[in-house]
N, C-alpha and C positions, 0 to 999 in steps of 0.2 A: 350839445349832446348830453347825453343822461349819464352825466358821472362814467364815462369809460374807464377801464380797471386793467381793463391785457387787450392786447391785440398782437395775434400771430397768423402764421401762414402754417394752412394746414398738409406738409411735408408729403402726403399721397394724392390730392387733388389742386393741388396748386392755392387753394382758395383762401382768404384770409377772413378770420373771422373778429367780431369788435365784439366784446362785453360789455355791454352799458349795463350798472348794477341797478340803476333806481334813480329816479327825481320826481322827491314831493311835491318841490317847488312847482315845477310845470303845469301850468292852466291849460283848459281846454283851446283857449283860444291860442297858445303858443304851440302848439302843436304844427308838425309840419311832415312830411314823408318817411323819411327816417325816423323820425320822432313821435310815431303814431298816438300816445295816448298819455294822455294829460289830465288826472298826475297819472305817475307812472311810481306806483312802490312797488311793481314787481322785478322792473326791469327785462330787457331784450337781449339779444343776438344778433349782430347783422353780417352779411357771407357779400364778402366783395368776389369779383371774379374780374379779372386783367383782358382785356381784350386778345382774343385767340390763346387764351394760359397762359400769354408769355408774359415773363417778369419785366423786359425789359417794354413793355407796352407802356404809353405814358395816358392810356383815358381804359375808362372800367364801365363794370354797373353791379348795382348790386342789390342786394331783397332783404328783405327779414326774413332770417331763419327761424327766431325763436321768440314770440311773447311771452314772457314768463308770466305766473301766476296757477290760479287753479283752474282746471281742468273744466270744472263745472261752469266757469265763467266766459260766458258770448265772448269778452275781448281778448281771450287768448288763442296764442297759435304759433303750434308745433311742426312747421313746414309741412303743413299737409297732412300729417299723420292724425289715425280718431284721437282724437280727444280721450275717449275713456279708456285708453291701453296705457297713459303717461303717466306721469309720477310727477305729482303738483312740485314746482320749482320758483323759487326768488332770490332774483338779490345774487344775478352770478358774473364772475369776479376774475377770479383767477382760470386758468385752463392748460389743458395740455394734450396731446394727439397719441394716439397706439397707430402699430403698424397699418392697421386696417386702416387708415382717417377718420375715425370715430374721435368726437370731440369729448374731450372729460372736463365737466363744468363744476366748481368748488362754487359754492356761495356761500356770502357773508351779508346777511339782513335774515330778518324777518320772513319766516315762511309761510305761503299763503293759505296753509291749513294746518297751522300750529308745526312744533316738534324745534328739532334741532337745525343746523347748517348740516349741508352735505357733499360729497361727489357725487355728480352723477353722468355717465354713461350716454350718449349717443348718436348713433350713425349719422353722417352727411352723406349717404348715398343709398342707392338701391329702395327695395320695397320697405326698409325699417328706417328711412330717413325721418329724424325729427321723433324719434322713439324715445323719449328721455326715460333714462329707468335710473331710482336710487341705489347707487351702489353699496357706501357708505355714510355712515353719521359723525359728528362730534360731538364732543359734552358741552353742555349745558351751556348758554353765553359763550362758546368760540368761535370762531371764524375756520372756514377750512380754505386754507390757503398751498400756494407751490407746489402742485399736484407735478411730480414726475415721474415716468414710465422708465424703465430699465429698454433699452434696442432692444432684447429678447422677448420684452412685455410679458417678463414671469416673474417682475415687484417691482409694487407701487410706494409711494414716497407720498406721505400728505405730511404737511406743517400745520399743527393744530395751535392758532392762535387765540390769547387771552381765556380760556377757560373759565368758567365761573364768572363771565364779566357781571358788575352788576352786583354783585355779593360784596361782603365784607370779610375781612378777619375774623371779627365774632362770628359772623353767620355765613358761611361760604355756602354759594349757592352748588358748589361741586367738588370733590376732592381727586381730580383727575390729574397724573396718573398713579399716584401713589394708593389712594384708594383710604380708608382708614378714617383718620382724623386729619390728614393732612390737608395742607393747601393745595390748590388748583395751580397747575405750572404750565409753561407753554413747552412742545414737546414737538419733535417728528418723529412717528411713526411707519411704518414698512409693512405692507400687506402683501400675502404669497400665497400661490396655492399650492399645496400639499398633497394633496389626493391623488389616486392615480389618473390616469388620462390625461387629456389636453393642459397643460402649465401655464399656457397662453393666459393671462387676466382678462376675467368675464367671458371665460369659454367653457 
């Protein structure tokens, strides 16, 4: 498999989803159904389902939910969803579920149309399945890892790993989160909404 990173079950639909973050290594000719594409630097998603939902089933099947990469690219796919409503995605890793079953994907690699790692945001069901939206970003060289939701799903929890990777001491490539002249530190973070209306995260 392509580097799997988390694999969970997703707590509203039964279904269990695998993060493969990337494999350069992978030739065209090693490629295989699960393993569609060779190399693979953007990395997938794959959505197992248990025969009849039940847990306690002992045979499955399961599909690609998610070729990551960019948008504009023939080899990617977002469960069906257009293509040009998504928010280009690689290299995802870590993850975690909101009440709805909407999956939140952290990546760590290279993104397929430059910028930082991120969360991002979306549904495994209904008409916005496979609607990947960028939620959030990290500085410069981190990794966005250990995405947790509160039960209430009114604050989020990211771990923002190695900051500034790739930098030096002399030359820091970021001074996150001190900001200033400081060095780059690994930190978690808490995101919330404050505003009036809906409290629910990404509502």
């Amino acid at each position: 498999m392509d580097r799997p990173e988390d694999i969970q079950r997703n707590p509203v639909n039964g279904r269990v989803y695998v993060n493969l973050t990337n494999n350069t290594a992978r030739t065209p000719a090693q490629t295989d159904p699960p393993n569609p594409r060779g190399p693979n630097p953007w990395g997938h998603v794959l959505e197992i389902r248990e025969d009849g939902d039940d847990a306690d089933s002992t045979s499955f099947t399961w599909r690609i939910f998610l070729l990551c990469g960019d948008p504009d690219d023939p080899g990617t796919y977002f469960a069906g969803y257009p293509k040009d409503k998504v928010s280009p995605i690689g290299s995802p890793d870590n993850m975690t579920f909101d009440n709805e079953g909407n999956i939140w994907l952290a990546s760590d690699g290279t993104q397929p149309t430059g910028g930082n790692n991120g969360l991002f945001a979306c549904p495994t069901e209904g008409s916005e399945r496979g609607h990947v939206q960028l939620f959030a970003t990290v500085p410069v060289g981190a990794e966005t890892c250990g995405p947790l939701l509160t039960r209430d799903n009114r604050s989020l929890f990211i771990a923002v790993q190695h900051p500034g990777e790739g930098g030096t001491v002399a030359a820091p490539t970021s001074h996150w989160p001190g900001g200033g002249d400081s060095l780059p530190r690994p930190a978690v973070t808490s995101i919330w909404r404050s505003a009036d209306g809906d409290p629910t995260i990404g509502q």
